[in-house]
N, C-alpha and C positions, 0 to 999 in steps of 0.2 A: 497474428495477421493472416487473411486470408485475401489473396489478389487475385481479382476476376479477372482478366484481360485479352484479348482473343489476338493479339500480337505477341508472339512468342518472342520480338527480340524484347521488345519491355519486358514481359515474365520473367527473362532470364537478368535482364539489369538489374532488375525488382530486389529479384532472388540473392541477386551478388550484393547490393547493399545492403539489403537487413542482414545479411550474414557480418559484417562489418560492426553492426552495431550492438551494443551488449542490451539494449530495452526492448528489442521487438524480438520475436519465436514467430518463423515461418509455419504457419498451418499447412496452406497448400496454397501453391498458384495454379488457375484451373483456366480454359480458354474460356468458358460460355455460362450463364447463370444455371442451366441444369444441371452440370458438374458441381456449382457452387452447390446448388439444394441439395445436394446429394452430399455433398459433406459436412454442409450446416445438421444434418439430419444427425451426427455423430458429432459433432463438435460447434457450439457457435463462438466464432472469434469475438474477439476484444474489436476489432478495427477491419474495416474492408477497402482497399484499393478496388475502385471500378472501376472499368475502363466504360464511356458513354456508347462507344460502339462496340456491340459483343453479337457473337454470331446466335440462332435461333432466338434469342429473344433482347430488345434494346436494353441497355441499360438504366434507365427512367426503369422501364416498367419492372425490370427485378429491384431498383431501391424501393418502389411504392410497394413490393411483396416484403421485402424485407422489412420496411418500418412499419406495416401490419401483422407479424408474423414473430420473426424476431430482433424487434430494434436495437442496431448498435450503431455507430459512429461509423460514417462512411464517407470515403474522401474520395470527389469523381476524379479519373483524368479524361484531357480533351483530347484531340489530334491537334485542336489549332486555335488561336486566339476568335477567330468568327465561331468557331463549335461551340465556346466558353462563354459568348455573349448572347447565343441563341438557347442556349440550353441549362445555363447554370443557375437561372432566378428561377427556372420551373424547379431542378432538380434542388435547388434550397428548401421550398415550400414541402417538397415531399421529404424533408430531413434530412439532405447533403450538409455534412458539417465542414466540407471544405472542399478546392476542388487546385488543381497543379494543368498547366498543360505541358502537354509531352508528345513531343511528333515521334513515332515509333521510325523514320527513316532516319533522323537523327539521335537515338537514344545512343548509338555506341558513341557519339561525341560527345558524353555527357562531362562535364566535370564539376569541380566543389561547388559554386552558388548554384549548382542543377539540384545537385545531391541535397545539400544543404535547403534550400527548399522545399523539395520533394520529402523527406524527413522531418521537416518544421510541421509541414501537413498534418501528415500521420502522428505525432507527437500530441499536438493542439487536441488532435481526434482523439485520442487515448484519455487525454488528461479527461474528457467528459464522458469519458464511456459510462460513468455513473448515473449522471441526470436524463438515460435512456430510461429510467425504472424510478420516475417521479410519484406513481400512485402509491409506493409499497416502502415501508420503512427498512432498516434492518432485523426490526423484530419481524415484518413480516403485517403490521396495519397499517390501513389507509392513512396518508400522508392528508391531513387537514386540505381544506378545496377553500383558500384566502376569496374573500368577496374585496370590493373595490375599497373596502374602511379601512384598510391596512395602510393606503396610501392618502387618500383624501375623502374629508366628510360627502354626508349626503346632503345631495343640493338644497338650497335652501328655497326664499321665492324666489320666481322669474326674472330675469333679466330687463330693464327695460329697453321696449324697441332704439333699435340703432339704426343708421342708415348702411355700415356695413354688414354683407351677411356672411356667414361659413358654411361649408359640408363639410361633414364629418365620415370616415368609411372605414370599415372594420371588414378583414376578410383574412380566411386562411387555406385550406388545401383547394387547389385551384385559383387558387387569389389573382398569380401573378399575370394569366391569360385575362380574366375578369376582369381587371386593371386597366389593362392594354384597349379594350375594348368601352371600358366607362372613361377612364380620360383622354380618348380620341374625339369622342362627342362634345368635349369642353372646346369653350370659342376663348379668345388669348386673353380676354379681358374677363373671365367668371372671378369671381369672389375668391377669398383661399380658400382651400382644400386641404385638411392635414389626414391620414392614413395611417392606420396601424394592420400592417401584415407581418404575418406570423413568420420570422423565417429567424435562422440563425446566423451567427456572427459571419461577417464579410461577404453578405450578400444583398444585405438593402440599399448598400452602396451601387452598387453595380444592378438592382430592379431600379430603383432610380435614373440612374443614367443610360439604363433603355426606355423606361416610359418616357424621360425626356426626351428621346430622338422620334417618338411616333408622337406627343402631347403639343398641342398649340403653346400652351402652358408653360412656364419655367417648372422644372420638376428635381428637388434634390431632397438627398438624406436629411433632418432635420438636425439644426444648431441648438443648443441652450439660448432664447432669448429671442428666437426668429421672430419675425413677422408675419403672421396667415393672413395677407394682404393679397390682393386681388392679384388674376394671373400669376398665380405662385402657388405648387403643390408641394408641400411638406411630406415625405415618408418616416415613419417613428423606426430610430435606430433600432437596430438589437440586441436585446441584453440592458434596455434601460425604459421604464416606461414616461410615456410623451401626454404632457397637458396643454390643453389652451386656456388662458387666461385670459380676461379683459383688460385693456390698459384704455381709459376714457373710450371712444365710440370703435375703438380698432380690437384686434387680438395677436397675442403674443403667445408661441410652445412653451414650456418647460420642459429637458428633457431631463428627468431624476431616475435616483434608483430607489430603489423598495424591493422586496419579495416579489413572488411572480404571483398575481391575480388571478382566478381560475386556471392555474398551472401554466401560464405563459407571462412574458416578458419580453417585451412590454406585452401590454392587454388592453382588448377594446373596451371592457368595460371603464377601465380607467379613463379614458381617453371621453368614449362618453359621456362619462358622470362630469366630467369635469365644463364639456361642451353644453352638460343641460347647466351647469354653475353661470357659466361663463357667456354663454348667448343663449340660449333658447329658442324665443319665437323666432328668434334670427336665421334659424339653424333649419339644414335638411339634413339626416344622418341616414347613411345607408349601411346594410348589412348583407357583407357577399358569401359567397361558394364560403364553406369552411368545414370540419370537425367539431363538435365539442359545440359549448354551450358558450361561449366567450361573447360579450355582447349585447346574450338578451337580456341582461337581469338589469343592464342600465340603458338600456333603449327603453323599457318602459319607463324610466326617470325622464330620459332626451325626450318619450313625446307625451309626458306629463308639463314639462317647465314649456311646453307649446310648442316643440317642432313638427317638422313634416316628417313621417320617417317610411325608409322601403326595406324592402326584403328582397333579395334575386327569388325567382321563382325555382321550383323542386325541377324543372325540366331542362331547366339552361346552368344547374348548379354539377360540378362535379361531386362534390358531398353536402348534400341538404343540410346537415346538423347544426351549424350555427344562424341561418335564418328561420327554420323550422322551429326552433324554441323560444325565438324573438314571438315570430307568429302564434306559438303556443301561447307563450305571455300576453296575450294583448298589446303587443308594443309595435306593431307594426297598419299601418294606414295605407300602404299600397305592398302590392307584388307582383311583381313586373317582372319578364324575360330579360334579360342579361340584357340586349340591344335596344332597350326599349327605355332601360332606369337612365343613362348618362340626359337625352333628351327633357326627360322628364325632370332630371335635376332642374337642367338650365330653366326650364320652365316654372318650376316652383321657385326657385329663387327668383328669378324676377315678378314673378307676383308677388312676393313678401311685402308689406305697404312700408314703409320708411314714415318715422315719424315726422309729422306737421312739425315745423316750428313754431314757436311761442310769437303771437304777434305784440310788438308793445303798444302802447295806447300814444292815443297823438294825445302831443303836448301844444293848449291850445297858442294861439299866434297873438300878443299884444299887440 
C-alpha cells in the first residue's frame, strides 16, 4: 500500500489500521504526489489510497499520471460527500477503482463500519490489481484483442423504418465532462438514448445520477429488460456489456456478460453492432473523447445498416483515439465540436421520416 494524502491526521489513521491488518504492508504514506513519484521510482505498490486534495499537484492529475505510467488500483478519498459527487465520475474514467469519504477533522472519531469500509475499499482494489496489465499474459504475449463476435453476430439487413428512433453514444477518457455537455442539449421528450462509458465498478451508478440532475431527460444505470423509450437515458453498467434489441416498433437493453470486446466491459462496439441489428436508419450514433479504438470497427456497421453517425472533433476531445479511428474507418458522416453534436442530434433525429402507413382500399358501398 502506498497512501498519498496531504492530511497527516488520516496518514497516521491510515497507518494505524493497515498495521491491524495481516493482508496489507505499508509502503509509505507521503503528503503530495512528488513524494509519491519518488518512491514509485523504487517501488510500485499493489494499491494507492489518494487523497483528491494533495498539496503541489491535485489528485486527478497524479491518478491520470499514474494510469499512464504505472497503472495499479487506486482508491480516491473525499473530504466530503459534495467533493465525491463532483469529482468521482471524472476520477472513475481516468481508472479510480474505488473511492471512501473521509473528513480528516473527524478521522480520530473513526470507528468499526469506518474502518470496515475504508478496508472493504482497499481489499476490492487489491483483489484486481491484476486486470491493470490486460495486453500481456503471464508468459509475457499479447492477450488476443476480442472483436464484437464473441458476444453477438454481425448484422444482418437493415432494419425496417419505424416511427421510434434511438441514439446510440460510445465514449471513454473524458467521456464523463462530454456527457454532461451532450445531454444538457436534449429537450424531455428526445427519443432513448442508451450510452456506454468506460468506467469501473460503482461508478456509473453515481455518472448517472449526476447527469440526471443537469439532463432534461430521466437518466439511470441500465436494468436487464429496460425500455429506450423516449425521454429516457440508459447508461451501460460495469462489468457487463449492454444491447438493444427490437421488440415490434419499440427498443429494449440487454444487459449480459461475455469477455470484454477490444479490452473493455462492457464495450461500444458491442453496443453498436447490436444498434445497427436492431434499428438502423432509425438510429444517430455518436462517438466521444476516448482512448483506444473501442467503437470504430462497428460504427462502420451502424452507418452501413443506414445510420447518421458523429465523431467529437480532435479540438474539443481530451483523447482523440476512439473518434479518430471511427473517422479513419470511414464510419463517421459528421465531426463536430463537443457543443455543436448534442444540437445536431436533436436535429437529425427529427428529420428521420417515419414510415407511411399502409392505406387499405375502400370497400365499395351497395
Amino acid at each position: 500500500m502506498l497512501v498519498v494524502d496531504g492530511s497527516a491526521a488520516v496518514r497516521q489513521r491510515v497507518v494505524q489500521l493497515l498495521a491491524t491488518h495481516p493482508k496489507f504492508q505499508l509502503d509509505a504514506a507521503v503528503e503530495d504526489p512528488y513524494q509519491a513519484a519518488e518512491r514509485m521510482r523504487q517501488q510500485v505498490p499493489d494499491v494507492i489510497l489518494l487523497a483528491a486534495n494533495t498539496p503541489r499537484m491535485s489528485g486527478l492529475a497524479f491518478l491520470r499520471r499514474v494510469m499512464s505510467q504505472h497503472p495499479v488500483p487506486v482508491v480516491m478519498r473525499y473530504d466530503s460527500i459534495a467533493q465525491r459527487d463532483s469529482l468521482a465520475a471524472q476520477a472513475g474514467t481516468l481508472g479510480a477503482r474505488g473511492w471512501v469519504v473521509l473528513e480528516p477533522g473527524a478521522v480520530a472519531r473513526l470507528v468499526g463500519d469506518d474502518d470496515s469500509r475504508l478496508l472493504g475499499q482497499l481489499q476490492r482494489a487489491a483483489a484486481v490489481r491484476g486486470s491493470f496489465q490486460p495486453l500481456r499474459s503471464t508468459a509475457g504475449k499479447a492477450v488476443p484483442k476480442l472483436a464484437a463476435d464473441v458476444v453477438l453476430p454481425p448484422p444482418g439487413n437493415a432494419p425496417p423504418l419505424t416511427r421510434e428512433k434511438l441514439v446510440v453514444v460510445g465514449s471513454s477518457t473524458g467521456g464523463t465532462d462530454a456527457l454532461r455537455v451532450l445531454l444538457a442539449a436534449m429537450p424531455a421528450d428526445m427519443c432513448g438514448i442508451v450510452i456506454v462509458q468506460h468506467m469501473p465498478h460503482d461508478f456509473t451508478a453515481l455518472l448517472a445520477e449526476q447527469l440526471n440532475a443537469i439532463c432534461p431527460m430521466e437518466v439511470r444505470e441500465a436494468r436487464h429488460g429496460d425500455a429506450a423509450r423516449p425521454g429516457r437515458v440508459l447508461v451501460a453498467p460495469a462489468g457487463r456489456h449492454l444491447l438493444v434489441r427490437r421488440r415490434g416498433d419499440a427498443y429494449q437493453v440487454e444487459v449480459v456478460d461475455g469477455p470484454p470486446v477490444t479490452r473493455h466491459l462492457p464495450s461500444v462496439d458491442v453496443l453498436f453492432r447490436s444498434a445497427a441489428s436492431a434499428a438502423g436508419p432509425n438510429c444517430v450514433g455518436v462517438i466521444l473523447t476516448g482512448m483506444g479504438d473501442d467503437g470504430a470497427r462497428c460504427m462502420v456497421e451502424l452507418r452501413a445498416a443506414g445510420a447518421v453517425t458523429i465523431a467529437q472533433d480532435e479540438a474539443s476531445c481530451v483523447v482523440f483515439g476512439m473518434p479518430k479511428e471511427a473517422i479513419r474507418r470511414n464510419a463517421v458522416q459528421w465531426v463536430l465540436p463537443l457543443e455543436r453534436i448534442g444540437p445536431k442530434v436533436v436535429q437529425l433525429i427529427r428529420s428521420i421520416r417515419s414510415p407511411v402507413p399502409e392505406s387499405r382500399p375502400t370497400v365499395p358501398q351497395s
